[in-house]
C-alpha positions in Angstrom: 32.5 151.7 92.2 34.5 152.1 88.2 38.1 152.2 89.5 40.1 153.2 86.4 43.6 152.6 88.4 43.9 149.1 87.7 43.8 148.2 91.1 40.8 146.3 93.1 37.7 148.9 93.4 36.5 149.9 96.4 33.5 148.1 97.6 30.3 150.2 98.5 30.3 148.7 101.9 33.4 149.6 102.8 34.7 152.1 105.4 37.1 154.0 102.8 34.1 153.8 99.9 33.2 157.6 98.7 30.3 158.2 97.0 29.8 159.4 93.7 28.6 162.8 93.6 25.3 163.1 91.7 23.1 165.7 91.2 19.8 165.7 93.4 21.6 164.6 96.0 20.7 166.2 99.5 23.9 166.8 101.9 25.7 168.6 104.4 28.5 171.0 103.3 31.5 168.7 104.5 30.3 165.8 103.2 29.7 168.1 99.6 32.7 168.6 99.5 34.3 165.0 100.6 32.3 163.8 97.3 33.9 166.5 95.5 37.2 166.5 96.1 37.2 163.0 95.5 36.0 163.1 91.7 38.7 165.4 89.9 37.0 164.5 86.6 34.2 166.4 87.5 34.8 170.1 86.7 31.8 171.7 88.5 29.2 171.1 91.0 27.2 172.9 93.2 25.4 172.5 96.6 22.5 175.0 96.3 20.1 175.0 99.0 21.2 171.4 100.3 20.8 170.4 97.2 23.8 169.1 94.6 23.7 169.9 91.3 26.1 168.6 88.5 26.9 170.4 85.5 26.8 168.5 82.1 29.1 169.6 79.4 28.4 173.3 78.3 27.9 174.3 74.4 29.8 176.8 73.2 27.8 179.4 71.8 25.3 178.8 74.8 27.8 178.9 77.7 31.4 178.8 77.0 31.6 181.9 74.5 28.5 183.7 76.4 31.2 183.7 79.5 33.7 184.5 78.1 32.3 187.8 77.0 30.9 188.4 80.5 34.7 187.9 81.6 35.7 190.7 78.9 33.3 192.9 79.7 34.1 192.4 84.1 38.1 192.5 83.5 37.9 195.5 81.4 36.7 197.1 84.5 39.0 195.2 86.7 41.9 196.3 85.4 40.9 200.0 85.6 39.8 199.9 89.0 42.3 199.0 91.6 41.3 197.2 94.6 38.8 194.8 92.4 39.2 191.2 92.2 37.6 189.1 89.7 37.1 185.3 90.1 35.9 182.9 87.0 34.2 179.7 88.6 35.7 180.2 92.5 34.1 177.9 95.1 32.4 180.0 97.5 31.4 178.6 101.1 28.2 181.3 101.4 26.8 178.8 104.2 26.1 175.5 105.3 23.6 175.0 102.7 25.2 176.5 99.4 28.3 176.7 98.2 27.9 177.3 94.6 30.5 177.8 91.9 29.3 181.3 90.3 30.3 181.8 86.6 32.0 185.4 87.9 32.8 186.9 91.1 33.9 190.7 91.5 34.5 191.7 95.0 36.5 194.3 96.9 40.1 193.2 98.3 40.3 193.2 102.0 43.8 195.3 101.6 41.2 198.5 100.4 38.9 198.0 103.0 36.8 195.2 102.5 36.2 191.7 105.3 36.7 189.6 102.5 39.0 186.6 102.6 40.2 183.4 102.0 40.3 179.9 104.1 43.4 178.0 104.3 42.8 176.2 101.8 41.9 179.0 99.0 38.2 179.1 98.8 36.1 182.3 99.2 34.7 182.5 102.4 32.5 185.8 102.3 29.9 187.0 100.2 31.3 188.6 97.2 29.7 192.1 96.3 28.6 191.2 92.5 27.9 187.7 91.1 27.2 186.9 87.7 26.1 183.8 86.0 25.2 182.6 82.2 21.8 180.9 82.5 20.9 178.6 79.8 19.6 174.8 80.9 20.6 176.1 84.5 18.1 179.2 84.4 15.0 178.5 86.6 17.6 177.2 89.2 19.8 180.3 88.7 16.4 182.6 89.4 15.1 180.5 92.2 17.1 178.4 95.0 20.0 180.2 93.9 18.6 183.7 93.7 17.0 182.9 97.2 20.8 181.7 98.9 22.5 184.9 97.6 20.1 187.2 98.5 19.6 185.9 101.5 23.7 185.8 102.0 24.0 189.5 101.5 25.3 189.7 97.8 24.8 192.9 97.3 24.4 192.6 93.0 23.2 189.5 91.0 23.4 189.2 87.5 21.8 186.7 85.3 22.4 186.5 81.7 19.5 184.6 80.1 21.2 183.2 76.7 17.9 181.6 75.2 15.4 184.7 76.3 18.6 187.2 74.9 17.9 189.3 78.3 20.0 190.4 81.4 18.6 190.4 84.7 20.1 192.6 86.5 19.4 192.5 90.8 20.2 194.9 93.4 19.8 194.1 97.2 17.8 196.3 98.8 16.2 196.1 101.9 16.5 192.3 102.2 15.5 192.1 98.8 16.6 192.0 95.5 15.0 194.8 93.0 15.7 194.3 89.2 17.7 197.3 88.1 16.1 199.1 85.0 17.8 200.1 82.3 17.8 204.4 81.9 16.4 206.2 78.6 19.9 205.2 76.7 19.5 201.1 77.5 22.3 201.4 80.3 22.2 199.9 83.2 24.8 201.2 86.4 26.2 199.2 89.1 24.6 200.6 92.4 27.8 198.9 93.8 30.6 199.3 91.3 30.7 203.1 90.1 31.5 203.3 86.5 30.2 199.4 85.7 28.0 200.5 82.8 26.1 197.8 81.0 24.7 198.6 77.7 22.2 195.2 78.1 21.0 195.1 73.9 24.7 195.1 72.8 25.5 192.3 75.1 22.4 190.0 74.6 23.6 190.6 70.8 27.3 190.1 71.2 28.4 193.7 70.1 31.2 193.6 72.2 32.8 196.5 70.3 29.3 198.6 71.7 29.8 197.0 75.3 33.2 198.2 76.0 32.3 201.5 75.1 29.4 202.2 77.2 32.0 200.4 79.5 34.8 203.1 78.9 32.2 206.0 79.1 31.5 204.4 82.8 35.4 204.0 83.6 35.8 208.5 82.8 32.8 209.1 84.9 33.1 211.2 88.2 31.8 208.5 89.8 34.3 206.2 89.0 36.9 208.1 89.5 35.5 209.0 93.4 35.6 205.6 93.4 38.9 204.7 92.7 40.5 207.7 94.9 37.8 206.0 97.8 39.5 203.2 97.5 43.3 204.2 96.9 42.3 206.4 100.8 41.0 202.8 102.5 
């Protein structure tokens, strides 16, 4: 074990030796997160389906500038909606196969109605209503094994934005299973679960932003949304 302390490293034999987390690795939840919590230099890992998976650095035009625009486009309608909460790479404990480390979260507070909560020690322990997550190297795994643990975890929405096949899959549970929302005759596409979440998916995939918030604002003026919002201040 690479001790970069300056002290003696730990042998592998002994009863205080962690190791390293590595992706492909199959393990319990606790033990997930002992690995984890032990390597602060890594800044993301997940446990999908017992399965660990390590992120490598992300690219910026492929990841880290695709999110941030997803973030833009999800606070703009956090802000305008009271009672949403919106996480950007939150740890959450879905069960004791997965805890993965979506790219956004946007849930429901528990002070408007919702069961949502946090453990003691700050990590989401529910299934949020709406996650959303950039897919570039990570997209078969993003539409498979992870697909499979959310729907099967009650999230009620599931976004995957596909950066190299410039499309947006958008999923809705329904049933037990998760239906692609379509976009209407203008190219939008409406939250079933957040009234007033309008996604116009070619501006996105194209990085008109300018276009995005827009359709975005036309969704934050719409009856809907507003029923919404008043549904919410009542809870």
């Amino acid at each position: 074990m690479v001790n970069t302390s300056g002290q003696h490293p730990t042998p592998n034999n002994s009863p205080s030796y962690i190791p390293p987390l590595e992706s492909g690795d199959l393990l319990t939840r606790p033990e997930f997160e002992r690995r984890y919590n032990a390597m602060p230099n890594v800044k993301k890992a997940e446990l999908i389906e017992g399965v660990v998976y390590v992120t490598s650095p992300l690219r910026f035009e492929a990841h880290a500038e695709t999110h941030g625009n997803l973030m833009i486009w999800l606070g703009n309608y956090k802000v305008a909606t009271p009672g949403v909460r919106l996480g950007d790479n939150p740890t959450v404990r879905l069960d004791l196969d997965n805890e993965p480390q979506p790219d956004a979260i946007l849930l429901i507070d528990a002070a408007y109605g919702r069961l949502f909560y946090l453990g003691a020690d700050g990590y989401v322990e529910d299934a949020p209503e709406l996650v959303a997550e950039v897919a570039a190297s990570s997209a078969s795994k993003d539409l498979h094994e992870k697909k499979r643990a959310y729907r099967r975890n009650g999230i009620q929405e599931y976004i995957v934005w596909q950066v190299f096949e410039s499309t947006v899959s958008w999923f809705s549970l329904q049933d037990g299973e998760y239906v692609a929302l379509i976009p209407n005759t203008s190219g939008i596409i409406e939250s079933q679960v957040f009234p007033g979440l309008w996604l116009d998916v070619s501006a996105l995939v194209v990085v008109n932003m300018q276009q995005v918030l827009a359709v975005l604002h036309k969704g934050l003026t719409s009856v809907e949304h507003q029923a919404f919002t008043q549904q919410l201040n009542n809870s």
